[in-house]
N, C-alpha and C positions, 0 to 999 in steps of 0.2 A: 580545662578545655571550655573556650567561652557558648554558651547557647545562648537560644532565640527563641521566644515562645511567641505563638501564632493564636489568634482569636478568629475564625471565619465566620460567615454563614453560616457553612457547612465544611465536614469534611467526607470527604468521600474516598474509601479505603482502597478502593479497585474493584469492589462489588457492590457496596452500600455506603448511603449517607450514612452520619454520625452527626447530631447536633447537638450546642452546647460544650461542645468539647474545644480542649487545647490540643495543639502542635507544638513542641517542640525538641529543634534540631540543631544540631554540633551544628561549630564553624567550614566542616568537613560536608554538613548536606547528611548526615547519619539521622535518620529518625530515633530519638531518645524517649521521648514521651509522648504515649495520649491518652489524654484523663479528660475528667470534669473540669469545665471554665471555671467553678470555685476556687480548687487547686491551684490556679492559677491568675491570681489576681493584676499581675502586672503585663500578663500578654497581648501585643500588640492588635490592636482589631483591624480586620479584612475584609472590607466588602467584595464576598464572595465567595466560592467555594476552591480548600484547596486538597488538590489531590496530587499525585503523580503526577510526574511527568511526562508526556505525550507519545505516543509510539507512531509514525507513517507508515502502514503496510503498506502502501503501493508509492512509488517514486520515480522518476526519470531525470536523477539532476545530469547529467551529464546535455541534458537539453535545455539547463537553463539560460544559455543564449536565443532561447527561439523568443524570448519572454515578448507578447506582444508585437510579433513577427505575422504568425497565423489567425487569419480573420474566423472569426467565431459562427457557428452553429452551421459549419459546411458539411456535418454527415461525416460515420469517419472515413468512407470512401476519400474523399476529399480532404479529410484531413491526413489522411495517409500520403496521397501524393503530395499533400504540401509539404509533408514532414518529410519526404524523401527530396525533395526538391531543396530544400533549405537548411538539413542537418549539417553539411558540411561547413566546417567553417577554420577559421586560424588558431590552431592547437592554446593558444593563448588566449582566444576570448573564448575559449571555450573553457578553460580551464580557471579565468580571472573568473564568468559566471557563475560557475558551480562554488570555487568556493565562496564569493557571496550569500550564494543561497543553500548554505552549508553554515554558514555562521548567521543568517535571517534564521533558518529552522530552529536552532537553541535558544534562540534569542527568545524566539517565539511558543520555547516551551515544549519542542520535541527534543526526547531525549533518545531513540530510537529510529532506526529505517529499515523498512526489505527496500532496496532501492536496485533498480533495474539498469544494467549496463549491457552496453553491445559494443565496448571496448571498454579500454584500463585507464582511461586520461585521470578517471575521478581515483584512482590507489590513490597518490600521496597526500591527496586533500582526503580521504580517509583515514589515513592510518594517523594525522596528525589530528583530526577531529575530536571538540567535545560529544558529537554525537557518537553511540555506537550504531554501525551500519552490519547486516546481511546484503551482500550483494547477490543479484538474480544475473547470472551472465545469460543474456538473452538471446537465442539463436531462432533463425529463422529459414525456410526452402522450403516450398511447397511442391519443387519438383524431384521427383527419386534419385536423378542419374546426381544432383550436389550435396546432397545426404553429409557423405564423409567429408565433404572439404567444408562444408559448413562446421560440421562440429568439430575438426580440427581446428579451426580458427575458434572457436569458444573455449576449446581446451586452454588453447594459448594464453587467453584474454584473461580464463580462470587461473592458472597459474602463476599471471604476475600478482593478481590479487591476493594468491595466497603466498608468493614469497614476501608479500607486504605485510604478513601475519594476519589478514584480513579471514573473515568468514565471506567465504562464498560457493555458488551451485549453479551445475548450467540446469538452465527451463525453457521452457519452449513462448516464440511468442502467442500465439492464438491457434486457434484448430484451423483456421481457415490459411496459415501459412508456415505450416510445419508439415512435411511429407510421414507418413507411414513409416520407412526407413529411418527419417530423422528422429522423429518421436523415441525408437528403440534403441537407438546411439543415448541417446538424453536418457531414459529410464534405466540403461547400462551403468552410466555414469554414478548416478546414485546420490543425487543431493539429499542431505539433509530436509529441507524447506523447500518445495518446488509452491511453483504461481504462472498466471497465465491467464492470460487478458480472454474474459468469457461473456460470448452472448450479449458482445457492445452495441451490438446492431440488428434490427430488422433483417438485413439483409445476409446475415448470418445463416440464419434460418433458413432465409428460401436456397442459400448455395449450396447447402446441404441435402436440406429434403427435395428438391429442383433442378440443382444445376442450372439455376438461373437469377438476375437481379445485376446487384451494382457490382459485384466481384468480378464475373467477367468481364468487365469493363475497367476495373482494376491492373486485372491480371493479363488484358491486350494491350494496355497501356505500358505496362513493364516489360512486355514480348516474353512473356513466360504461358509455355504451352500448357493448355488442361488436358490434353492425350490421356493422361493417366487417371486423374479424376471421374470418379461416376458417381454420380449422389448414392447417399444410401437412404432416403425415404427416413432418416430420426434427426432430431434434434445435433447438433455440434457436439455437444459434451456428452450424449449417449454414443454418437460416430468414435472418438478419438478414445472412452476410455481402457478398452483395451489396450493403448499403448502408454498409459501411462501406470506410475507407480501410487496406489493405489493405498499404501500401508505406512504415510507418512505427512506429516503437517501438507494440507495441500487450499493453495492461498485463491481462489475465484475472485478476479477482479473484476469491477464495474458491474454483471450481470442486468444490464440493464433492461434485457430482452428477457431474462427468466421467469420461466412459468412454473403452476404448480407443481405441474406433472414432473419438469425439471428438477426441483427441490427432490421430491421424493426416488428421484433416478439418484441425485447426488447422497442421500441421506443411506440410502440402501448398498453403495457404491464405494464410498470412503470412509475409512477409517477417522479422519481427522480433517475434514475440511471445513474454511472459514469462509466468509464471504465478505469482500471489502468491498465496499461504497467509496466511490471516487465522485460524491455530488457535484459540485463544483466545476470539475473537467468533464461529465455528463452533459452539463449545462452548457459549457462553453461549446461541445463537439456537434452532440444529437441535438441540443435543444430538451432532453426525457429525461427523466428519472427511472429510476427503478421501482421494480412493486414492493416499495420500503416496507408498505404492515406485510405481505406473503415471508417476505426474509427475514423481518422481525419475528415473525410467529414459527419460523420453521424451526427454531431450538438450537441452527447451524450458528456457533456463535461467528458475532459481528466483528470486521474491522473498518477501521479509518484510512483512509487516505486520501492524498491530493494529487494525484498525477504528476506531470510536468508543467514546468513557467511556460510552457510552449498551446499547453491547454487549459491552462488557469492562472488567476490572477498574484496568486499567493499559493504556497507552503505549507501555509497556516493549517493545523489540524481544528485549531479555535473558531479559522472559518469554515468549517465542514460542518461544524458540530451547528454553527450559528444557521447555516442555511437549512439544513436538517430539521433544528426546531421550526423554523420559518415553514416552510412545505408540510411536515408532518408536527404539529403543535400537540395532538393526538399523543404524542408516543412519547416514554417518561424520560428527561435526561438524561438521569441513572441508564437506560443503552447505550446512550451515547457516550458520555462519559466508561461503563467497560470495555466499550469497543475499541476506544480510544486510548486504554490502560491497560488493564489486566490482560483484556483477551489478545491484545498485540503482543505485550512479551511473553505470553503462551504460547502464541502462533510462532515466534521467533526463538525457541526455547533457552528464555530468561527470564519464566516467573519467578525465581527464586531471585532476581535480581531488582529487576525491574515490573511497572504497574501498580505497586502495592503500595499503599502508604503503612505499615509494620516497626515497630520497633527493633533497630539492628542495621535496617533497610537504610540503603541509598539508593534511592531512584529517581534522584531528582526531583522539585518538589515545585508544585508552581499556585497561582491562585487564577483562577477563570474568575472575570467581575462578569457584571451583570448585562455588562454591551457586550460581553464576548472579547475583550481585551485581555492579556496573561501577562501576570507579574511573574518574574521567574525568581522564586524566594533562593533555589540552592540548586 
């Protein structure tokens, strides 16, 4: 069996650098060794560190036809109605984009996805993919009396994804468009992996504790009545968690609006939740980041993601990590890099697969250079 042995900068395991050391790996992509760079005098040298291969916990390829369609930093009031306004399109270019940017992400060094669907178009570009994907069938109704015909149609949607042998779970999309009712069809249901789009916005907040801001203008806009809606005076994520499940991998994405006090509601609240960072598509939507040192320091471990082509420019987990250092220079790769590894295929339950660089392990293996470029060694 022919190997290949690796010189980096660095190697980084899925928790920690390693310097001075060699890689090397079957022609298969099998981590066989890693030792001291003496041991290894004829291995190849690599400007830069190589670790794992990439995980995206938050995704929307099925929107990668929007790619530079929606103009940037409209708020996501405004990016909601554009994306209702323009998701439709010809089953064919919807289907020729995704897999593009289904063979761009490996290319790019993700070997992983929770990737978000609100239909089945993307199954067969899954089930043939080098990446492996978790699919989030995403259901949404914010009003009671569509409750069950919404989740009947997610059933559906879940179903062809699993006669495709795929892994998938219905989840809700945001507190601010899931009814009460629906919420407990979805909790019934019982994904594995639940996720759901949290505290993206300002305006979040005030529709919750108010009953007032950009939602209702939103949700006149759509002619969906708030008859039933009455703020309840707390935050979004302390309203909703009574109706969700509580006692299983639970994925908070963007949290851009998260506060202390939040953290310590979620910390006290879940069993196993993670917080992914969508910088990038933050950027493109609100314009804001998130309080990256409060979620760094809350001990909730971190993940990676890039949203959709529809709100970001790239895929790329490479460019998450590189904006990340850019904005916070303060805070050590080493987060970025396990957010982006280990704590992803934890979050997806495949550490024992994937994130780790280990002997045995096939997880894909890449090198991150120093611009933030990915060589994808296996």
């Amino acid at each position: 069996m022919p190997y290949k042995s690796y010189l980096p900068t660095a190697l980084f395991n899925g928790t920690e650098f390693l310097y001075n050391h060699t890689i090397t790996v079957t022609s298969e992509g099998v981590v066989h060794a890693i030792e001291p760079e003496q041991n290894v005098p004829d291995a190849v040298k690599m400007d830069g560190i190589i670790c794992a291969a990439f995980v995206n916990a938050h995704c929307h390829l099925e929107l990668s036809h929007l790619h530079q369609i929606i103009p940037q930093k409209t708020g996501l009031v405004g990016f909601i109605e554009q994306i209702l306004a323009c998701r439709q399109a010809d089953d064919t270019l919807i289907s020729k984009a995704a897999l593009q940017a289904d063979g761009a992400m490996y290319v790019q060094g993700i070997q992983a996805v929770v990737d978000i669907s609100n239909t089945a178009i993307t199954a067969p570009i899954k089930k043939q993919s080098s990446v492996r994907y978790y699919t989030c069938v995403e259901t949404s109704g914010f009003h009671p009396a569509i409750a069950e015909t919404r989740f009947t149609v997610a059933e559906q949607v879940w179903q062809l994804f699993t006669e495709h042998g795929l892994l998938a779970g219905i989840v809700p999309h945001a507190p601010y468009s899931v009814s009460t009712e629906l919420f407990q069809l979805i909790r019934q249901a019982g994904a594995a992996l639940q996720s759901i789009h949290n505290q993206e916005t300002a305006a979040e907040h005030r529709f919750f504790m108010e009953k007032q801001g950009d939602f209702l203008q939103l949700y006149q806009h759509l002619g969906v009545s708030l008859e039933h809606f009455s703020a309840s005076g707390k935050s979004s994520i302390e309203t909703i968690t009574p109706q969700l499940a509580t006692d299983r991998p639970f994925i908070l994405v963007h949290n851009t609006f998260t506060t202390e006090e939040d953290v310590a509601f979620i910390k006290n609240h879940f069993a196993q939740p993670y917080f992914c960072i969508c910088a990038n598509a933050n950027l493109y939507i609100e314009n804001s980041l998130p309080n990256i040192p409060l979620l760094v320091s809350s001990a909730i471990p971190l993940l990676l993601g890039t949203d959709s082509l529809a709100s970001n420019h790239t895929l790329s987990i490479a460019e998450e990590i590189k904006t990340l250092t850019q904005f916070f220079p303060e805070i050590s790769l080493q987060v970025w890099l396990q957010a982006a590894t280990y704590n992803g295929a934890r979050a997806m339950g495949l550490e024992h697969e994937l994130g780790k660089l280990a002997v045995g392990k096939q997880p894909g293996i890449v090198c991150l250079h120093p611009n933030f470029s990915v060589t994808r060694l296996a």
